[in-house]
C-alpha positions in Angstrom: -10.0 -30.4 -6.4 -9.2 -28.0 -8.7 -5.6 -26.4 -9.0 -4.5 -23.7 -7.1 -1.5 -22.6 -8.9 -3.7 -22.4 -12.4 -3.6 -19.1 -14.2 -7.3 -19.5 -13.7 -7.9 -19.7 -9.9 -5.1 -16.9 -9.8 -7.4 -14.5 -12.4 -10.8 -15.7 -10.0 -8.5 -14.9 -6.9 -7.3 -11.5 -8.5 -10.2 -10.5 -9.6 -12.0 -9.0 -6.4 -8.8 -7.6 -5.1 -8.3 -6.3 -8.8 -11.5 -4.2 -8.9 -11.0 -3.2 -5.1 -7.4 -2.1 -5.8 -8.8 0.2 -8.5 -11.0 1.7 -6.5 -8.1 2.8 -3.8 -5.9 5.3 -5.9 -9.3 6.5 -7.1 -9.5 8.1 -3.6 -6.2 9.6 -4.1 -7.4 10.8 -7.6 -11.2 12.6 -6.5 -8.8 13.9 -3.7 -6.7 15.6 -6.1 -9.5 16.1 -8.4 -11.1 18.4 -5.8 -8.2 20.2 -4.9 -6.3 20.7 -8.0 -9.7 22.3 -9.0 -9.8 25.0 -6.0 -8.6 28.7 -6.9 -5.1 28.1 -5.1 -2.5 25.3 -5.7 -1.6 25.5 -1.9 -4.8 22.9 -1.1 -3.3 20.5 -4.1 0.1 21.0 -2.2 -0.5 20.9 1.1 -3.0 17.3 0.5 -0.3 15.8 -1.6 2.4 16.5 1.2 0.2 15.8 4.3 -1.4 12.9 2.2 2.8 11.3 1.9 3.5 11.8 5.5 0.2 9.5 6.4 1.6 7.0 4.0 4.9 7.4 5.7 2.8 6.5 9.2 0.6 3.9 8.0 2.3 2.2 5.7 4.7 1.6 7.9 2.5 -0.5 9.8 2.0 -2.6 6.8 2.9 -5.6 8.5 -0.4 -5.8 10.3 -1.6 -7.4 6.9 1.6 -8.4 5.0 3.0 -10.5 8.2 -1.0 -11.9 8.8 -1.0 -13.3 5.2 2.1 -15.2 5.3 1.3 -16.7 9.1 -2.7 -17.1 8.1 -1.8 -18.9 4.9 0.5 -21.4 6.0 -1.6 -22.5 9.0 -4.5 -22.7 6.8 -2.4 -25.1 4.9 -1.2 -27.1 7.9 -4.7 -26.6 9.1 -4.0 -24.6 12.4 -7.0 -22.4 12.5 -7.0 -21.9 16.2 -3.5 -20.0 16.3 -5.2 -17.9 13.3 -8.0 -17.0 15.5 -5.4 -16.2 18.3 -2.9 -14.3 15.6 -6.3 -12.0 15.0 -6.7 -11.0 18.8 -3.1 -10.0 19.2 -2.9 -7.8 16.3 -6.1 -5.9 16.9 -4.4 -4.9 20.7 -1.5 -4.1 19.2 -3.4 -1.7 16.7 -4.9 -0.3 20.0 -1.9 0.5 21.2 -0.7 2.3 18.0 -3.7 4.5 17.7 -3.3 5.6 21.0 0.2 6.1 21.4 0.0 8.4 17.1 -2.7 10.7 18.9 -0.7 11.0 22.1 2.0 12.3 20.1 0.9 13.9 17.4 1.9 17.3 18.0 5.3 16.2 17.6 4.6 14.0 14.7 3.5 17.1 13.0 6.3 19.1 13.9 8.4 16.5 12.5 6.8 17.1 9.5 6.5 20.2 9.0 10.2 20.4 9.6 11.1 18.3 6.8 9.2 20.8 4.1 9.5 24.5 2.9 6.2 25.5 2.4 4.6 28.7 1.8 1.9 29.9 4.9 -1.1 29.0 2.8 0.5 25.2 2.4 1.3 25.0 5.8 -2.0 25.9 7.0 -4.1 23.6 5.1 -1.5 21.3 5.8 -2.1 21.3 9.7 -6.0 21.7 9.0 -5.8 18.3 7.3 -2.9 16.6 9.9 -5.4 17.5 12.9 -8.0 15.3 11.3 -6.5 12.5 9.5 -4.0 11.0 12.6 -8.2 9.7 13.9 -8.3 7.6 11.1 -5.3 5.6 12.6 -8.1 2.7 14.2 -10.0 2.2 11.8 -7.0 2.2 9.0 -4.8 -0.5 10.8 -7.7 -2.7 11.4 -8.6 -3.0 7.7 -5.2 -3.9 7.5 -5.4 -6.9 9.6 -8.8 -7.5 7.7 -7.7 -7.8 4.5 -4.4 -9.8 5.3 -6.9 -12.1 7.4 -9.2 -13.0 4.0 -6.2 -13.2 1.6 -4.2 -15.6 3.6 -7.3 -18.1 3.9 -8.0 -17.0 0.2 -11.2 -15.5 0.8 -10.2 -12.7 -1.1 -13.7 -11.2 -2.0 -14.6 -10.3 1.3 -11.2 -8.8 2.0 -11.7 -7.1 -1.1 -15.6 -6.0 -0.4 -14.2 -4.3 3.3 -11.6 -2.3 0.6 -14.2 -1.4 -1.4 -16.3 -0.1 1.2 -13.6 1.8 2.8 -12.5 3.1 -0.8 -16.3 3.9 -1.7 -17.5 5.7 1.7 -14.3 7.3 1.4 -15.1 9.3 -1.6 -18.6 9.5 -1.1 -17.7 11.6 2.3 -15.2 13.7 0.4 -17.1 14.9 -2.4 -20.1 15.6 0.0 -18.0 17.4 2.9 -15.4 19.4 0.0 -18.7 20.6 -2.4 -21.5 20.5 -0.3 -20.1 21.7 3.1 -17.1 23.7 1.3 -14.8 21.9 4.2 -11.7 21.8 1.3 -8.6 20.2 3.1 -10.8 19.2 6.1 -13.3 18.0 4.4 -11.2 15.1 2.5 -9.3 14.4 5.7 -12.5 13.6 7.7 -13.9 11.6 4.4 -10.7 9.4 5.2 -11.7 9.9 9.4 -15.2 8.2 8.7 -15.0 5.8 6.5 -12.3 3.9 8.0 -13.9 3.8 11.3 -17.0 2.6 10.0 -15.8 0.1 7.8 -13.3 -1.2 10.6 -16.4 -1.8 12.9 -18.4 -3.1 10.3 -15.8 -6.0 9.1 -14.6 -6.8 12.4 -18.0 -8.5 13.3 -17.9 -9.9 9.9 -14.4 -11.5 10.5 -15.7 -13.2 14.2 -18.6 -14.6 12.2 -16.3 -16.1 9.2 -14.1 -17.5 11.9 -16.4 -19.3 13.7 -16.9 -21.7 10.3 -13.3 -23.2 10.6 -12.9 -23.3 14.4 -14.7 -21.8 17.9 -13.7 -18.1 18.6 -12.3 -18.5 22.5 -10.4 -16.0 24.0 -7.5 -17.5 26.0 -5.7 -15.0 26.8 -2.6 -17.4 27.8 -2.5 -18.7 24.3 -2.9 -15.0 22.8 -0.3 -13.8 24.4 2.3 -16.3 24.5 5.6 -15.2 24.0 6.9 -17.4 22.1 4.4 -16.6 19.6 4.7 -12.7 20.5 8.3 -13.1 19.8 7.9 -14.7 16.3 5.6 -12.3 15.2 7.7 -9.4 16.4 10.2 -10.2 14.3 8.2 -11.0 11.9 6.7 -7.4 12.0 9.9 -5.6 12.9 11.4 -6.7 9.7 8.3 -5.7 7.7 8.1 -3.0 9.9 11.8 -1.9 8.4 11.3 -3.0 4.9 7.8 -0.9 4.6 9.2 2.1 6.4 12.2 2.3 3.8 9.8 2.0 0.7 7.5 4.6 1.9 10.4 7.0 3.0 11.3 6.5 -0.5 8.6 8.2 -2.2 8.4 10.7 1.1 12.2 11.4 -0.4 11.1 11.7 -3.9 8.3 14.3 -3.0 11.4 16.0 -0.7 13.6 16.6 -3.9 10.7 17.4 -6.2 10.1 20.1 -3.0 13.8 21.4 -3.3 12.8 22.6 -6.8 9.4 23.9 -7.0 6.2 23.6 -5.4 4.6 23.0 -9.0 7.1 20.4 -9.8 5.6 18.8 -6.3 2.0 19.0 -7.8 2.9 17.6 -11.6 4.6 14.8 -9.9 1.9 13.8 -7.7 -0.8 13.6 -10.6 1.7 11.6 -12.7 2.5 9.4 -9.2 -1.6 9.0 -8.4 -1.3 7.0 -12.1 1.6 5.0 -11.2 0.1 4.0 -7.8 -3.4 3.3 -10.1 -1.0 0.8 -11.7 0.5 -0.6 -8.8 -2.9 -1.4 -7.0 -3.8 -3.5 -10.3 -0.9 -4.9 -10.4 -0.8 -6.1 -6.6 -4.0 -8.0 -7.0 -1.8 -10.9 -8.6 0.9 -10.7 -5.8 -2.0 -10.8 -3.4 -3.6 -13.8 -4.4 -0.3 -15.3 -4.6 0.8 -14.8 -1.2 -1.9 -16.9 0.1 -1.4 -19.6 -2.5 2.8 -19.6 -1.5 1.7 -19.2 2.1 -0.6 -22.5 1.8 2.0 -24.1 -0.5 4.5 -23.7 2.4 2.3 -24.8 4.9 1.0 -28.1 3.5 4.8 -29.0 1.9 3.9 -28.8 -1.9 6.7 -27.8 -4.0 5.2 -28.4 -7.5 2.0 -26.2 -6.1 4.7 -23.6 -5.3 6.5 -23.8 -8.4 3.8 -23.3 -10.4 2.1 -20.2 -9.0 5.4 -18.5 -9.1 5.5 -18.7 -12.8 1.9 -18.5 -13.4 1.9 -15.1 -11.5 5.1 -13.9 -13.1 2.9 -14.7 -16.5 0.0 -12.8 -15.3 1.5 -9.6 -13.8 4.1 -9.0 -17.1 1.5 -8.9 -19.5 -1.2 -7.2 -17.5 2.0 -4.3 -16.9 2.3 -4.4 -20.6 -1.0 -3.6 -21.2 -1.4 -0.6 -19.0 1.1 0.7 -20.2 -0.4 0.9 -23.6 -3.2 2.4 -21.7 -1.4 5.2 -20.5 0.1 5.7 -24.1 -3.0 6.4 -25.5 -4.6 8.6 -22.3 -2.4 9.9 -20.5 -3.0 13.6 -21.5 -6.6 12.6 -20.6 -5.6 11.4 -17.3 -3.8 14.8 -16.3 -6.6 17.1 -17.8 -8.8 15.2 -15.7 -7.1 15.6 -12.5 -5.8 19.6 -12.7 -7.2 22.4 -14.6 -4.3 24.6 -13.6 -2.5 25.6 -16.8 1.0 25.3 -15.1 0.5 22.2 -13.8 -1.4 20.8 -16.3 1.7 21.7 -18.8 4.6 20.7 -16.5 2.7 17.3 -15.8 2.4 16.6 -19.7 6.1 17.1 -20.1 7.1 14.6 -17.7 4.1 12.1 -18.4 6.1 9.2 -20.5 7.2 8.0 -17.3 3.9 6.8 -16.7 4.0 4.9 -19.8 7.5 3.0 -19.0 6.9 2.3 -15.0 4.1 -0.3 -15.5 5.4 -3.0 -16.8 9.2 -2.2 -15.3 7.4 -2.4 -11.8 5.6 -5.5 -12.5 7.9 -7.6 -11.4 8.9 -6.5 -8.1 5.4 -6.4 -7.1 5.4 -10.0 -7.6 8.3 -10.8 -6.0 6.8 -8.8 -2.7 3.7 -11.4 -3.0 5.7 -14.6 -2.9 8.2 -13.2 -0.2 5.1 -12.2 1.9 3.4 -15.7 1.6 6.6 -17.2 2.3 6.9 -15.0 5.8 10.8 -14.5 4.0 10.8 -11.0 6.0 14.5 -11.1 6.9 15.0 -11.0 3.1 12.1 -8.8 2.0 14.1 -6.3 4.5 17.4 -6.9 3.4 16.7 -6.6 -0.4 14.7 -3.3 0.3 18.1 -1.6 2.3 19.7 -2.0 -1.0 17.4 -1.4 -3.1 16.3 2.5 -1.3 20.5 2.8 -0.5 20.9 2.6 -4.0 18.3 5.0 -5.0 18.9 7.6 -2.8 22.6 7.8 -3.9 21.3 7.7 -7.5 18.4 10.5 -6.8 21.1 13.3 -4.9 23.8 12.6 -7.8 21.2 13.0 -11.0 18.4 15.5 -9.5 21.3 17.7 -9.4 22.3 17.4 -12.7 18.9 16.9 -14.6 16.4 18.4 -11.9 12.9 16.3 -12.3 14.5 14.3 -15.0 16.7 12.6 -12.6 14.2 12.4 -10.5 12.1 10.3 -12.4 15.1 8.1 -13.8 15.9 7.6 -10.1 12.4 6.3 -9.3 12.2 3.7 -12.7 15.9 2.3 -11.1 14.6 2.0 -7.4 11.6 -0.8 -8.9 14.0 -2.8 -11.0 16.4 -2.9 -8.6 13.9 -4.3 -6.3 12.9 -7.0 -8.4 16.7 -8.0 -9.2 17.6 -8.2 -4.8 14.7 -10.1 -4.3 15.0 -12.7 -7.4 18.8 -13.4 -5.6 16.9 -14.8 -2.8 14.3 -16.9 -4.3 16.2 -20.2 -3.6 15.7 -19.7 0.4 11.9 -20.0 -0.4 12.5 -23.7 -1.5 14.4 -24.4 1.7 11.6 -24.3 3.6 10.0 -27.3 1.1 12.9 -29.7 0.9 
């Protein structure tokens, strides 16, 4: 049998999340590609601010697949696969009930906001024209969620990666064809996003029942599904999630707030130096992915040594690849910008500021890590706590030094916020053990 905490199964467990991840900011990217291009910097700004509030909604619900990894992995250690089969079939009606109860409401999510903003007329009407579409992508969006956390807690992690890819894929496919074809602009990238995920939800759904039924029967028992005991455990398994992922979204909602309070352009520079970051981060996650089914399993068949060495294996991994794209950015950054925005303005402001995207990979490295093995561990209560000081911190640290240096502070702000959530987490490592001994 071969070993699981190897730097090798790792890479050959990274690698389909890897080249999925890459393809997820690259929606971001053709998004902002196809608006930055348009004759008026509203639809860049409008995208970029609509597209943050979304984020704000559904990564919020990020537990549907960080709190399904930790529980998948450490039954399939212990070998529980019914209670996995069960754990599928409670989150996909509680996803029901989310997409139901975001549309019901989302005249007053909008309002919300909108409130939060000042935005010039054109901004805020492309800005409702892509809101009214997007909040119907809520299904299909949580579901891959549950999906992918599904596959990378039983360390299947090319099909959770393949129903990524897909979703990435379509995704852009239906944007460039609705934005310059149809000449839909805002609408036409918000009902790429409407489409794609509902078809790739159906599609992998069937796919999951089918991959199920090799490690146990799929039954419905609805008395088993809904226990409350189990209900219970997951809800605070989620609420804490549920916290921690709301705070770390509302950080970078906060971050395109400030940028707001000095200029529109500043918004639109940072978001094309931000859509690089977040490429980063998606190649970075691919190691804390494939760990958190490896700790999970670790966990749930008692094997210190196995945990032990996929936390320093992974450590390994993610430094050096953070180093390396780093030097990537070095050498293309300018590229990168030219690539995304042909507005002189823009273009310029975004260069000034763009040796943050040189410095922010391999800083961020390691709290993306740490995020894996906390997830695999189901260690929520500390994943929550260590994010409340982490954003507390940055927030204080963003209102005292935006004021003084403007986008400067800013962006000094943002590089403390990742180490310090690195250094919170690292002070809790030792509980992970606990659950071993």
């Amino acid at each position: 049998m071969s070993d699981k905490s190897s730097i090798q199964n790792i890479v050959k467990l990274s690698i389909p999340i890897f080249f999925a991840n890459l393809v997820i900011p690259l929606v971001a990217i053709v998004d902002t590609g196809l608006m930055g291009n348009l004759d008026n910097a509203s639809y860049l700004t409008a995208t970029s601010i609509a597209s943050s509030v979304f984020s704000l909604i559904f990564w919020s619900f990020g537990f549907l697949r960080m709190g399904t990894v930790g529980i998948v992995a450490q039954a399939h250690g212990s070998k529980q696969y019914d209670e996995v089969v069960n754990l599928v079939f409670r989150n996909i009606a509680f996803v029901i009930l989310i997409s139901l109860l975001l549309i019901a409401f989302q005249k007053y999510i909008f309002t919300i906001s909108l409130s939060i903003f000042i935005l010039s007329d054109d901004t805020t009407k492309y800005f409702k024209e892509y809101f009214d579409l997007r909040i119907y992508s809520s299904f299909g969006e949580l579901i891959i969620y549950i999906i992918t956390g599904l596959f990378i807690g039983l360390q299947k992690t090319k099909i959770s990666s393949l129903a990524v890819g897909f979703f990435s894929i379509t995704n852009i496919i239906f944007s460039l064809l609705f934005v310059l074809y149809f000449d839909l602009n805002v609408k036409g990238v918000a009902l790429g996003t409407v489409i794609s995920s509902t078809l790739t939800a159906i599609i992998f759904l069937c796919y999951t029942f089918f991959e199920l039924q090799k490690f146990t029967s799929i039954k419905i028992n609805l008395a088993k599904i809904f226990n409350i005991k189990k209900i219970q455990n997951l809800f605070n398994i989620n609420l804490d999630i549920f916290i921690r992922s709301a705070l770390l979204t509302f950080s970078f909602l906060f971050f395109t707030y400030l940028g707001n309070t000095i200029s529109e352009e500043v918004v639109a520079a940072n978001t094309i130096l931000l859509n690089l970051i977040m490429l980063s981060a998606f190649i970075l996650d691919a190691y804390a992915f494939s760990t958190e089914g490896i700790v999970g399993y670790s966990i749930g068949s008692k094997n210190k040594k196995l945990l032990t060495n996929v936390i320093k294996n992974s450590f390994i991994l993610s430094a050096s690849t953070g180093l390396f794209i780093s030097l990537i950015f070095l050498v293309g950054k300018n590229n990168f910008i030219s690539i995304m925005t042909d507005l002189p303005d823009i273009k310029n402001l975004s260069i000034s500021y763009s040796y943050w995207v040189v410095i922010i990979p391999f800083i961020s490295s390691f709290c993306y890590q740490f995020d894996g093995i906390f997830i695999g561990a189901s260690q929520t209560k500390e994943l929550r706590n260590a994010m409340i000081v982490s954003v507390s911190i940055y927030i204080l640290c963003s209102l005292f030094l935006v004021g003084s240096f403007d986008n400067l502070g800013l962006w000094i702000s943002l590089c403390i916020f990742f180490i310090l959530r690195a250094l919170t987490l690292f002070f809790y490592l030792g509980k992970i053990y606990q659950r071993i001994a």
